[in-house]
C-alpha positions as a Markdown table, in Angstrom:
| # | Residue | x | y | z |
|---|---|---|---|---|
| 1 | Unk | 314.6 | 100.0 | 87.5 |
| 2 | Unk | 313.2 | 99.4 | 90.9 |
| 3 | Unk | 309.7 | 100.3 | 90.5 |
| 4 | Unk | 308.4 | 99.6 | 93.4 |
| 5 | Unk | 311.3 | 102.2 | 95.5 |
| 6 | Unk | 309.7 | 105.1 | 93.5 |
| 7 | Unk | 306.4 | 104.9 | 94.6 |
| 8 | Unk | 304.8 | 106.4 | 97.3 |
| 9 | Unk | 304.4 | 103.8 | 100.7 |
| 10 | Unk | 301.2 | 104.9 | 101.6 |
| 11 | Unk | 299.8 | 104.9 | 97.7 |
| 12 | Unk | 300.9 | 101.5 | 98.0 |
| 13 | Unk | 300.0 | 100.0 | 101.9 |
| 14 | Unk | 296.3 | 101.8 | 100.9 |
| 15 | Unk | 296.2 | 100.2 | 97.5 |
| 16 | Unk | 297.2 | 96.6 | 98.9 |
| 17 | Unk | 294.6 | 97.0 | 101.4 |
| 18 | Unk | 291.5 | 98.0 | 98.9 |
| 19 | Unk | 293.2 | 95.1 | 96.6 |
| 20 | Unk | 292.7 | 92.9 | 99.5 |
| 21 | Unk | 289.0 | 94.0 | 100.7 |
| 22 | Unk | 287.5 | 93.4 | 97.2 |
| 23 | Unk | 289.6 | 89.9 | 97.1 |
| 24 | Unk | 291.4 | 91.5 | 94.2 |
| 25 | Unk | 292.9 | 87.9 | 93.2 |
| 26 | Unk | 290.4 | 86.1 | 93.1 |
| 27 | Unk | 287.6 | 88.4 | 91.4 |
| 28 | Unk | 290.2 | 88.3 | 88.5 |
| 29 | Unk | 290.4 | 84.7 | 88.2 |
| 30 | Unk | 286.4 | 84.9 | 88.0 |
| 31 | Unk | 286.5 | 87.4 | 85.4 |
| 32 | Unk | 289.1 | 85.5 | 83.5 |
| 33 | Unk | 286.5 | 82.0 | 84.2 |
| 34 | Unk | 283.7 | 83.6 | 84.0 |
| 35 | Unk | 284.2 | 85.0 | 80.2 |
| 36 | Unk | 282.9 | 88.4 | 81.2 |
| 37 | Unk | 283.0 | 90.2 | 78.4 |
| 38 | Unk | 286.7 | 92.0 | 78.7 |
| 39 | Unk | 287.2 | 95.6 | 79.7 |
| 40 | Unk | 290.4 | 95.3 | 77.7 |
| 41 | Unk | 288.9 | 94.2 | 74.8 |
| 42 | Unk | 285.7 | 96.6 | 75.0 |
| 43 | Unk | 287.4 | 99.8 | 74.8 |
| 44 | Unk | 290.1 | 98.5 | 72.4 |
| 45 | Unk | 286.7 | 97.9 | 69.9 |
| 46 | Unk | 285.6 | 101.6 | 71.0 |
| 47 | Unk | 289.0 | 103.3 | 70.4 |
| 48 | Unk | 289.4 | 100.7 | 67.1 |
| 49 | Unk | 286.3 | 102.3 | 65.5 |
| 50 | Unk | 286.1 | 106.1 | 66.8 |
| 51 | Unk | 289.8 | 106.8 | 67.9 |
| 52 | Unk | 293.3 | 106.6 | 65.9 |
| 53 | Unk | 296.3 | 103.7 | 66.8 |
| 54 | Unk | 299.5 | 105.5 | 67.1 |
| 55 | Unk | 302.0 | 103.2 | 65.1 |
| 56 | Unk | 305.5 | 103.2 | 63.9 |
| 57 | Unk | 304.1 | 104.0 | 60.0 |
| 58 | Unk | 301.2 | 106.5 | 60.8 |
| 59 | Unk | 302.7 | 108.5 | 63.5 |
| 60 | Unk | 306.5 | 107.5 | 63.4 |
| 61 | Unk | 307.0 | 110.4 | 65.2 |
| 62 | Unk | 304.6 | 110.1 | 68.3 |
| 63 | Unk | 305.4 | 106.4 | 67.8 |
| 64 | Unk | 309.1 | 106.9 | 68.9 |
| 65 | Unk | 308.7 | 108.8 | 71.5 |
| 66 | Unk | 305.7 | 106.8 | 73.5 |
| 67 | Unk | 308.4 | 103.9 | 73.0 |
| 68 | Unk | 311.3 | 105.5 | 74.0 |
| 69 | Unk | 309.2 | 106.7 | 77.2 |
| 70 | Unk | 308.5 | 102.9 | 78.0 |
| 71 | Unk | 312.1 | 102.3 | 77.6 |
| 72 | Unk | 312.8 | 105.1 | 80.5 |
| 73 | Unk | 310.4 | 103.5 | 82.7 |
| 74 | Unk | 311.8 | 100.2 | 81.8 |
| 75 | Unk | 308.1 | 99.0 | 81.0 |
| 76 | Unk | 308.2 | 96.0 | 78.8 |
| 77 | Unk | 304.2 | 95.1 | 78.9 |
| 78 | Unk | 302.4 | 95.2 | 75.6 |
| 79 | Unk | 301.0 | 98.6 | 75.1 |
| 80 | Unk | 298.6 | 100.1 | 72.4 |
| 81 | Unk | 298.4 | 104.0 | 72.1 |
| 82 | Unk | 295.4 | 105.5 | 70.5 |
| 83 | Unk | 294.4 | 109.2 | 70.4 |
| 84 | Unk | 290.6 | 110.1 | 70.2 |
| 85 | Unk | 289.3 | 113.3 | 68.9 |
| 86 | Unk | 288.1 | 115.1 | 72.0 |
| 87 | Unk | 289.0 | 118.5 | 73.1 |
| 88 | Unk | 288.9 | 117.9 | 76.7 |
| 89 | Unk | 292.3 | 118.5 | 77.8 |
| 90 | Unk | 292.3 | 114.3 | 79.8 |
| 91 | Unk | 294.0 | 110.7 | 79.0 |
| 92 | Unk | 293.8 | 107.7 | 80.9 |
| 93 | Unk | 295.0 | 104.4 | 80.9 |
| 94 | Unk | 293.2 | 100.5 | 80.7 |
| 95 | Unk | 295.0 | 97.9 | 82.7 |
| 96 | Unk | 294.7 | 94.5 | 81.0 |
| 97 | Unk | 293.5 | 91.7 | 82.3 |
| 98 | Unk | 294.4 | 89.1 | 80.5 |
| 99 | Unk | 298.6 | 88.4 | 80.1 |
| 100 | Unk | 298.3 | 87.8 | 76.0 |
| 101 | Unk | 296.4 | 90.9 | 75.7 |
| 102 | Unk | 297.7 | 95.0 | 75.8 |
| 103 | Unk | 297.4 | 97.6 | 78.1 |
| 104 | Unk | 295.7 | 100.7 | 76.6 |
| 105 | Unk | 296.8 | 104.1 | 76.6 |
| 106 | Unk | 294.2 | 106.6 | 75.0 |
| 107 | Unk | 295.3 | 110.5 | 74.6 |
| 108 | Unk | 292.9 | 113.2 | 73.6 |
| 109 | Unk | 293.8 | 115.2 | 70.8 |
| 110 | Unk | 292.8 | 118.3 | 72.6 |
| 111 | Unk | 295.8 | 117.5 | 74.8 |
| 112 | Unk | 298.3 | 116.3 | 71.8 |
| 113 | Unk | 297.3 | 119.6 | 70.0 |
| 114 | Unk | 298.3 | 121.6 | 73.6 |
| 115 | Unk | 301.3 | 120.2 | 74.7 |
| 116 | Unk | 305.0 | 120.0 | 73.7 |
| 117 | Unk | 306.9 | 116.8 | 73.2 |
| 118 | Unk | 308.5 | 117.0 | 76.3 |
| 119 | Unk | 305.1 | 117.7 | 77.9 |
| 120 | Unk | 303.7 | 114.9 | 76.5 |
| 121 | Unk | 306.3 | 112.3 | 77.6 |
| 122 | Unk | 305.4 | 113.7 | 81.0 |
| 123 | Unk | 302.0 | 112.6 | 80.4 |
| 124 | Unk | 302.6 | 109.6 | 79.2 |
| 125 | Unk | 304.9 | 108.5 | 81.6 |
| 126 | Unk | 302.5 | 109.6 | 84.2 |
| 127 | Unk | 299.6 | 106.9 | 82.3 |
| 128 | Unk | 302.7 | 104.2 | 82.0 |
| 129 | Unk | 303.0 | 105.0 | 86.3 |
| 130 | Unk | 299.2 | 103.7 | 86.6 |
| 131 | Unk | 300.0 | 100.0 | 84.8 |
| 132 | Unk | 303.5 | 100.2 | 86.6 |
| 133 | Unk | 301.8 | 100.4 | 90.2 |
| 134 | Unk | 298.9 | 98.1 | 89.2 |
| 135 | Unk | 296.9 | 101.2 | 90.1 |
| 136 | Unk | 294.6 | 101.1 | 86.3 |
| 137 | Unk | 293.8 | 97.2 | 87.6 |
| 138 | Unk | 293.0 | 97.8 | 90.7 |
| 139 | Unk | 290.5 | 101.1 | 89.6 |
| 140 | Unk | 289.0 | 98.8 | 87.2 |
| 141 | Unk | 288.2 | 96.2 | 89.9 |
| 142 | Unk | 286.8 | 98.5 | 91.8 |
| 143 | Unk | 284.6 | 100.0 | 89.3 |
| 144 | Unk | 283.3 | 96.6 | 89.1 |
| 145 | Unk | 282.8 | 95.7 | 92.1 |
| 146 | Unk | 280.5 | 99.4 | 93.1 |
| 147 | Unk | 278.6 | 99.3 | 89.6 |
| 148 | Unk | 277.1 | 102.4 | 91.7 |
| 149 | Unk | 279.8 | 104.4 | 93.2 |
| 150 | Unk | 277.0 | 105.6 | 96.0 |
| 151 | Unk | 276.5 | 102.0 | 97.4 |
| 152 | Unk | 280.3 | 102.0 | 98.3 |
| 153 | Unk | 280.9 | 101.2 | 102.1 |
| 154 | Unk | 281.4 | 105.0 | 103.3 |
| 155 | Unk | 284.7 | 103.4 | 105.1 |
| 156 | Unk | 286.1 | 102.6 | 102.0 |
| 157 | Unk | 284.8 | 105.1 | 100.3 |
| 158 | Unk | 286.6 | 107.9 | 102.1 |
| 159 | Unk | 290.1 | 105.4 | 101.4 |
| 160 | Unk | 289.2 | 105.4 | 97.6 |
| 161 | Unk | 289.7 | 109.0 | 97.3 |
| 162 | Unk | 293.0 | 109.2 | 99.6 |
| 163 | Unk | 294.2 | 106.2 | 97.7 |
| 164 | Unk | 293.1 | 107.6 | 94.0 |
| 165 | Unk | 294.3 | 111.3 | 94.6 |
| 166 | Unk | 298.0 | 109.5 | 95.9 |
| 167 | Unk | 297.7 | 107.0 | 93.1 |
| 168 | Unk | 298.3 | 110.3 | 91.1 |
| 169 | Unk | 301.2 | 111.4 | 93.1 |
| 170 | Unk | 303.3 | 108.6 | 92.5 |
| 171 | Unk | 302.3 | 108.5 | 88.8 |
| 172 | Unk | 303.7 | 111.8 | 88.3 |
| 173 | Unk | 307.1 | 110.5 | 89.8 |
| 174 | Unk | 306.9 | 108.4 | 86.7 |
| 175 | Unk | 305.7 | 111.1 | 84.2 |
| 176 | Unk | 308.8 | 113.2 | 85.5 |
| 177 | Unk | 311.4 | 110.4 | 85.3 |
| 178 | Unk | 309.6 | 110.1 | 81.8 |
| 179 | Unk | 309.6 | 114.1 | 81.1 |
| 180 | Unk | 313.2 | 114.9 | 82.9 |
| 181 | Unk | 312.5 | 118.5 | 83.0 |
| 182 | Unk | 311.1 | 120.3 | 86.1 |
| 183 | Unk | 310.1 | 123.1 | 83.8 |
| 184 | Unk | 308.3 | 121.2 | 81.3 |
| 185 | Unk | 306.2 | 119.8 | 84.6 |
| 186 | Unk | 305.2 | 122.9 | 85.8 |
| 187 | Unk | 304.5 | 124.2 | 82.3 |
| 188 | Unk | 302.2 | 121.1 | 81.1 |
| 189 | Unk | 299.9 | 121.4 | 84.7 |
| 190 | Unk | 299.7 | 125.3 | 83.8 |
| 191 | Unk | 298.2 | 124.2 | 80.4 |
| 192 | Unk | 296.1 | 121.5 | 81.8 |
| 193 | Unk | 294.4 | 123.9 | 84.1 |
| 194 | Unk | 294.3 | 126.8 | 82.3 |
| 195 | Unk | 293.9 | 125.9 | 78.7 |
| 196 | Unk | 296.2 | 128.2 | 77.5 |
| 197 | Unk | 299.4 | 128.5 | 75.6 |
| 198 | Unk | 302.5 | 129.5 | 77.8 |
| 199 | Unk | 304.0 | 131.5 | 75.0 |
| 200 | Unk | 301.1 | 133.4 | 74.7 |
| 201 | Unk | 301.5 | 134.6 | 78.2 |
| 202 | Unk | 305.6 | 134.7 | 78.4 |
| 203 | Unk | 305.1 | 131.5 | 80.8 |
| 204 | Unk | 307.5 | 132.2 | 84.0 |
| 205 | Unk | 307.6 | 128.3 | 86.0 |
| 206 | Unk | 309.7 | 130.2 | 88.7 |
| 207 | Unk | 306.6 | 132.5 | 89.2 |
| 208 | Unk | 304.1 | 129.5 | 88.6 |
| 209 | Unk | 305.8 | 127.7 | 91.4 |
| 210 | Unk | 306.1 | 130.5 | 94.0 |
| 211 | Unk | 302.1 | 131.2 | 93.2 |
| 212 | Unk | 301.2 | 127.4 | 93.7 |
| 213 | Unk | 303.4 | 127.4 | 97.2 |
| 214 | Unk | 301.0 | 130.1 | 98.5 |
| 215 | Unk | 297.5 | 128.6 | 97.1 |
| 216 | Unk | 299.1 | 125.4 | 99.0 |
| 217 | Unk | 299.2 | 127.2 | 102.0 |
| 218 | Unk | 295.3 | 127.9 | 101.4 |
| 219 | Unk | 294.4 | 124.7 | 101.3 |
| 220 | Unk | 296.5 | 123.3 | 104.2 |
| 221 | Unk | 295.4 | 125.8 | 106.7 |
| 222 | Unk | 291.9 | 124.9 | 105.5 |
| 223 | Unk | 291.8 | 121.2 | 104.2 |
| 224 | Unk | 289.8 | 121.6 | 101.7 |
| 225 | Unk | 292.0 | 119.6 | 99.1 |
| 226 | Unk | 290.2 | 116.7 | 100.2 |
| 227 | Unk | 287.0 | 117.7 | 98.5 |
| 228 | Unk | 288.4 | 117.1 | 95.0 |
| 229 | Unk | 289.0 | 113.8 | 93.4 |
| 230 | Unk | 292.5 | 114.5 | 92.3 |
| 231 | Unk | 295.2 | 116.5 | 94.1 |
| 232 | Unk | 295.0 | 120.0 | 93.7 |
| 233 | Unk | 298.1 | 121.2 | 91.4 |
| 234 | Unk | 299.9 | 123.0 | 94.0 |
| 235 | Unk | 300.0 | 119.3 | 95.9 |
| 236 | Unk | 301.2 | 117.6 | 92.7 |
| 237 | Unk | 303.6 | 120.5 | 91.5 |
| 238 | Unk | 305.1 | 120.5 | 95.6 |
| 239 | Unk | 305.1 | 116.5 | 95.4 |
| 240 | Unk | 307.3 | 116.3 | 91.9 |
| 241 | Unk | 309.5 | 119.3 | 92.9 |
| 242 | Unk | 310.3 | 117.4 | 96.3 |
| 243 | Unk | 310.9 | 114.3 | 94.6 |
| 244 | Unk | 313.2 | 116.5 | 91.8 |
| 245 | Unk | 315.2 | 117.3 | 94.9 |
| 246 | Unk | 315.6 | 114.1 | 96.9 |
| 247 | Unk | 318.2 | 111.4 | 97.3 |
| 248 | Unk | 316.0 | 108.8 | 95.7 |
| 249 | Unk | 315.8 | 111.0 | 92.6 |
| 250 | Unk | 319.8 | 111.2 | 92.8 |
| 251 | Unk | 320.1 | 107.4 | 93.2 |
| 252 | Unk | 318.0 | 107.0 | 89.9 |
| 253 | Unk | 320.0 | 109.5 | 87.8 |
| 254 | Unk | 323.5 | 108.1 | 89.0 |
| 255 | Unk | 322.0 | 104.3 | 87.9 |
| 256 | Unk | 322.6 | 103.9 | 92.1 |
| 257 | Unk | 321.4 | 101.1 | 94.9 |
| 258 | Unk | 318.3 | 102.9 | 95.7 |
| 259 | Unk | 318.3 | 103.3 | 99.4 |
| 260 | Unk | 314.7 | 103.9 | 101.8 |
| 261 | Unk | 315.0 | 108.3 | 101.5 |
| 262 | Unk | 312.5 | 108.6 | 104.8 |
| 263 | Unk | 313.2 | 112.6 | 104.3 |
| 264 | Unk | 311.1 | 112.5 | 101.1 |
| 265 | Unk | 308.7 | 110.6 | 102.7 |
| 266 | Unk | 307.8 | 112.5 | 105.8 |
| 267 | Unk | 307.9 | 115.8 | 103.4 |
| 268 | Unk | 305.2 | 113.7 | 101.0 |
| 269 | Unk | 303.1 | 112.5 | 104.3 |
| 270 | Unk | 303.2 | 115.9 | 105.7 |
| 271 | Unk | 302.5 | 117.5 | 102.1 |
| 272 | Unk | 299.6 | 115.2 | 102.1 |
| 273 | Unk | 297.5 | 115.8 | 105.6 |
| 274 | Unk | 295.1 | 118.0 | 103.6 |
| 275 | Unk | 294.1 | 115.2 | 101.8 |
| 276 | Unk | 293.6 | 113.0 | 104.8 |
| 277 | Unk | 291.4 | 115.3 | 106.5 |
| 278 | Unk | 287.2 | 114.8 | 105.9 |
| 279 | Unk | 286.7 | 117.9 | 107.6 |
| 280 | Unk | 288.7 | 120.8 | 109.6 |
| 281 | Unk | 285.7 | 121.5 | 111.4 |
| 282 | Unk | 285.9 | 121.8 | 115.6 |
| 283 | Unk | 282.3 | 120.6 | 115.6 |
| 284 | Unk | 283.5 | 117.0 | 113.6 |
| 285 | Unk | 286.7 | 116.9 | 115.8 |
| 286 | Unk | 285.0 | 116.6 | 118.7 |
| 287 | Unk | 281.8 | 114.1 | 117.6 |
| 288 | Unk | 285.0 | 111.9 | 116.2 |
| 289 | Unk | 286.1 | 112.0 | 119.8 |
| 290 | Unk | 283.0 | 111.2 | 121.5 |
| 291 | Unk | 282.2 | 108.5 | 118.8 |
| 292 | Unk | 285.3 | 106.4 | 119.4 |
| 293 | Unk | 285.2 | 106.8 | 123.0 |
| 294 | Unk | 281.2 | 106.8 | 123.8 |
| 295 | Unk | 281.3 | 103.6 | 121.6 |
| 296 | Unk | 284.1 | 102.1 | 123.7 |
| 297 | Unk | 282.6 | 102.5 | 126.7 |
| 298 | Unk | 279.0 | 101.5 | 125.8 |
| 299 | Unk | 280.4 | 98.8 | 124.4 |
| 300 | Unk | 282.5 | 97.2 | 127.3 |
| 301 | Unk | 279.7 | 98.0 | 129.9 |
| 302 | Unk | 279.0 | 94.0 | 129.7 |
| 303 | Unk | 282.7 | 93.6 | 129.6 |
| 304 | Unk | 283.1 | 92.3 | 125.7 |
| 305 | Unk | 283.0 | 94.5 | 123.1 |
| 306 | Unk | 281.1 | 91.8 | 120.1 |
| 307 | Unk | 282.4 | 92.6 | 116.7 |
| 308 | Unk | 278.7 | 94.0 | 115.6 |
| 309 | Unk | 279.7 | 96.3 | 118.1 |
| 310 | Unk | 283.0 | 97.3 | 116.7 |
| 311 | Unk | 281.8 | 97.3 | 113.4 |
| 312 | Unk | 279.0 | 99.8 | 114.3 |
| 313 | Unk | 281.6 | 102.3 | 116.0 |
| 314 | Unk | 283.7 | 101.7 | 113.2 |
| 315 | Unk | 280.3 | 102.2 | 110.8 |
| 316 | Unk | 280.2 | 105.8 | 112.5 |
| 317 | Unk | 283.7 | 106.8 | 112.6 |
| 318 | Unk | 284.0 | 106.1 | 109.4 |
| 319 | Unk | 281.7 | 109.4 | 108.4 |
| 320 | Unk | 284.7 | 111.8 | 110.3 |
| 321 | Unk | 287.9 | 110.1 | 109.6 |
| 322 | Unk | 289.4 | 108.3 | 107.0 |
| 323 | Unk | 291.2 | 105.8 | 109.2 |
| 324 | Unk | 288.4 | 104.9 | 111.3 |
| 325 | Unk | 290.3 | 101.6 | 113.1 |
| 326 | Unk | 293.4 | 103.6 | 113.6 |
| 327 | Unk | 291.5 | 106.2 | 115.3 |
| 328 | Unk | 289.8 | 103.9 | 117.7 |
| 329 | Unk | 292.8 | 102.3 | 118.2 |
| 330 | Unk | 294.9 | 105.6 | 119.2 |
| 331 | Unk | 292.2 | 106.1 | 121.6 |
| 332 | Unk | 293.0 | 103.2 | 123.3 |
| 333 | Unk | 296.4 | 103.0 | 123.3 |
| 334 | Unk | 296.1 | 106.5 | 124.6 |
| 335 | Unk | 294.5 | 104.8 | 127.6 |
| 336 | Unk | 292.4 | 108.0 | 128.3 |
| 337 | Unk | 288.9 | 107.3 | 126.6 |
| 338 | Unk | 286.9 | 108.4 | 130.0 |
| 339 | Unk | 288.9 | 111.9 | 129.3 |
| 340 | Unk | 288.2 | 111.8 | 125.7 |
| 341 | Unk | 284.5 | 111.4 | 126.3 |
| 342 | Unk | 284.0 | 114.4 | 128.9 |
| 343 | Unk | 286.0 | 116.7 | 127.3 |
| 344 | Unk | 284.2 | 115.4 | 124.0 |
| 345 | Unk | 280.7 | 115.4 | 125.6 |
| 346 | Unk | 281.3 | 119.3 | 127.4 |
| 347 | Unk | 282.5 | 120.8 | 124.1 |
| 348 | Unk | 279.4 | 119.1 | 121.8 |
| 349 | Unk | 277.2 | 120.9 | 124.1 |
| 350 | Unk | 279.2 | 124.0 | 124.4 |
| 351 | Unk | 278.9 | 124.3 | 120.6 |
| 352 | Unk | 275.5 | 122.9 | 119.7 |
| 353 | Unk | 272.8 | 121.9 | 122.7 |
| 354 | Unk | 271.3 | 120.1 | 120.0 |
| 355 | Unk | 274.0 | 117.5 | 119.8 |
| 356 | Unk | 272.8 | 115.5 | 122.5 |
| 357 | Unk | 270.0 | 113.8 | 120.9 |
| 358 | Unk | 272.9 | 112.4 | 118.5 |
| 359 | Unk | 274.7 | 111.4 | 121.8 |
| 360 | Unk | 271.9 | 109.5 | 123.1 |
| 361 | Unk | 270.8 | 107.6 | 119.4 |
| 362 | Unk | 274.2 | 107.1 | 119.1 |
| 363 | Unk | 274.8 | 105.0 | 122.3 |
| 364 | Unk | 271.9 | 103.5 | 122.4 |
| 365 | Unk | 272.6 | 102.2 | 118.2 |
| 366 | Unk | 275.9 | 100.8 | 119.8 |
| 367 | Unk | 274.2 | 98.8 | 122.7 |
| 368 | Unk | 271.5 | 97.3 | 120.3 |
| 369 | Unk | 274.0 | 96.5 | 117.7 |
| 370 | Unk | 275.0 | 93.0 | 119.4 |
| 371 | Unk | 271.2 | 92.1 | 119.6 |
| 372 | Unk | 270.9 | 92.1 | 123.5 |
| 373 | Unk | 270.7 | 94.9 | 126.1 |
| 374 | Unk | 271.7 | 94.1 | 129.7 |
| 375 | Unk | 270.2 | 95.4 | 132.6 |
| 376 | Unk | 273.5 | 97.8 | 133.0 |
| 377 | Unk | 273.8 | 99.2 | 129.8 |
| 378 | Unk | 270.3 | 100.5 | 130.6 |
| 379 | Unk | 271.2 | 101.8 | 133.2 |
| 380 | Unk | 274.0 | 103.8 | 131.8 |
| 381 | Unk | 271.9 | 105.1 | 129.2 |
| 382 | Unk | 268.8 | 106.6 | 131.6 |
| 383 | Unk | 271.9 | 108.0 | 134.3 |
| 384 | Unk | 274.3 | 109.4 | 130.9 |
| 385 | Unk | 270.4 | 110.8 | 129.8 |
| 386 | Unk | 269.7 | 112.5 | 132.8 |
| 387 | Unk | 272.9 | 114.3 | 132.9 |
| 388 | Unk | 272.2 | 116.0 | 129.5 |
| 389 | Unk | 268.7 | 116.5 | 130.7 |
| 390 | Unk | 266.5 | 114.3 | 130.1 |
| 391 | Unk | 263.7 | 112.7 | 131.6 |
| 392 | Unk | 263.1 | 109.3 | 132.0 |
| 393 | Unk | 260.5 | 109.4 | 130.3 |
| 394 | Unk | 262.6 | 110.9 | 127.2 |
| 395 | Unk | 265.0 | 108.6 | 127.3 |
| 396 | Unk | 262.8 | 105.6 | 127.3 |
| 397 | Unk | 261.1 | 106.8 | 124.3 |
| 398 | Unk | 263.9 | 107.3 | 122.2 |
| 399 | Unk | 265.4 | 103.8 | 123.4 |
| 400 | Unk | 261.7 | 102.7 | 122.1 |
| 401 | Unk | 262.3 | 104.0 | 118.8 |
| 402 | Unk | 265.7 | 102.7 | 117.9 |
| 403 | Unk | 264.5 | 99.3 | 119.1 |
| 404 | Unk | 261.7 | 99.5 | 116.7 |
| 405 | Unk | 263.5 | 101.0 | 114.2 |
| 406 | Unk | 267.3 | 98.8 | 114.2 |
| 407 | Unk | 267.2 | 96.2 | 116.7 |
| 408 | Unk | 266.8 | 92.4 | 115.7 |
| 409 | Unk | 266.7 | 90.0 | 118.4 |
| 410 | Unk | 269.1 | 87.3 | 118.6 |
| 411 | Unk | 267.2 | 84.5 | 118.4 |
| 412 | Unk | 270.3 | 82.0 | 118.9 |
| 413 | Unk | 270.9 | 83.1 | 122.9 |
């Protein structure tokens, strides 16, 4: 099975990238050198003493069909299955590091007790997709790496939660290829979110799905599916029921050469704008625009734009977009920034007056950032600070305070 054709291509281009930043290679070759004390290993002794280790003579049963899942998925890595006595309705899955050593796959009962056996091999196909895509190992890395989640780079941090919510989206290709039943999908997400039996309530997936297509709708038209740190349902049910229906999905079932199905893939990219989106808000749209283009300008006033520049426009965008570089580099490309940053500039104040004491911290931040300020960038600021009404005065004495409070001479010049 080709593994790699049935996940998603921007679950994996983000994925390679964050694998990359954190130096993904070579932080596990410390971790392997370094003897740190094995994540593998440390919730294998957790599950060992409080959990129970699905095997062929306990739990023939649940035994046969966890392997006969791998065999669907054509997974051949060492596996252990445990299932812990919890309620919550969750599993997850432990990537190893070490190649002599199992991946873990731990099920709460709450969920074995809930779910069907066809629901459950949905489930833990969908686990099985995380070690497939490398997805478990490169969570884990990056749970090691931010220790504290807060002190993530807020440019990477926005790219985590695209990254983790599509990470889920491609892991529920596997869980269906796993599961082979549409239904059974649509029935196993009811009972994750709701709790409840589906024979108690004369379950209708027909009705389920129609439902979920309109509370789609809800969240596309108002983006808020990016505030949660997985898909909402409705994305996840729409992304499975597009794959269900695709030539890729075909290929797979007819044992076919899988081919590149670009329809599926621009109905998943345009499935998954909400997520991309930090905010719908006019008010963010337009500070994106006058961040990338302000910064651009500011910053080629002395004809170079200086990396520390860049990086500080980048530092900013980052807050509005989660592709900060490819924003900044549409703008260009665009060739209008000088348009960009009137329109941007007129519309801030339209909208909030109050905006353009941002404007003015904002450009002065970028001019300091490369540790020296020339006698035209200066000049810009006290002429752009006069148009939003200023006086000189002003302007001096909020240059004064970001000097004081951010900028650090270059002492090499």
């Amino acid at each position: 099975m080709n593994h790699e054709a049935i996940r998603i291509p921007l679950e994996i281009q983000i994925g390679q990238e964050l694998y990359q930043q954190i130096q993904g290679k070579v932080l596990e070759t410390i971790l392997r050198e370094a003897k740190v004390e094995k994540t593998e290993n440390y919730f294998k002794n957790i599950l060992q003493g409080h959990s129970f280790k699905v095997n062929d003579k306990l739990a023939p049963r649940l035994y046969s069909s966890f392997i006969e899942v791998m065999n669907k998925l054509d997974f051949k890595e060492s596996t252990e299955f445990f299932i812990t006595n919890n309620p919550e309705l969750n599993a997850f899955a432990v990537s190893r590091l070490e190649p002599d050593e199992s991946h873990i796959i731990n099920i709460n009962s709450g969920l074995i007790d809930k779910v069907d056996d066809d629901e459950l091999k949905f489930i833990v196909g969908h686990e099985i997709g995380h070690l497939i895509s490398n997805n478990a190992n490169i969570a884990q890395l990056l749970d090691f790496v931010f220790v504290d989640q807060a002190e993530t780079p807020l440019m990477m941090q926005h790219k985590i939660a695209v990254w983790d919510k599509l990470s889920e989206l491609t892991a529920d290709r596997f869980g269906f290829l796993a599961c082979g039943k549409l239904d059974k999908v649509l029935s196993c997400f009811f009972k994750m979110a709701s709790g409840l039996s589906v024979e108690r309530l004369n379950f209708d997936p027909k009705a389920f799905s129609v439902e979920n297509e309109e509370i789609l709708k809800y969240f596309k038209e108002t983006g808020s599916g990016n505030l949660l740190s997985h898909p909402i349902n409705p994305i996840r049910i729409k992304a499975v029921e597009l794959f269900e229906k695709s030539e890729l999905y075909k290929n797979l079932l007819q044992g076919e050469e899988i081919i590149h199905d670009k329809l599926l893939d621009d109905s998943i990219s345009d499935l998954v704008q909400s997520l991309m989106v930090i905010s719908n808000s006019p008010l963010n749209y337009h500070r994106t625009c006058f961040i990338a283009s302000a910064g651009l300008i500011v910053a080629g006033i002395d004809k170079a734009i200086e990396p520390d520049e860049y990086n500080a426009i980048i530092d900013e965008l980052s807050a509005f977009t989660v592709f900060p570089k490819q924003t900044l580099k549409e703008m260009i490309d665009e060739n209008k920034i000088e348009l960009f940053f009137e329109n941007s500039v007129k519309e801030l104040l339209e909208i909030n007056p109050g905006e353009k004491n941002m404007m003015m911290e904002y450009m002065i931040n970028i001019i300091i950032a490369d540790s020296t300020i020339s006698d035209s960038e200066l000049n810009f600021i006290f002429d752009f600070g006069e148009k939003l009404g200023f006086e000189r005065k002003e302007i001096a004495q909020i240059f004064a305070n970001s000097i004081q409070e951010q900028f650090i001479p270059n002492i090499y010049s």
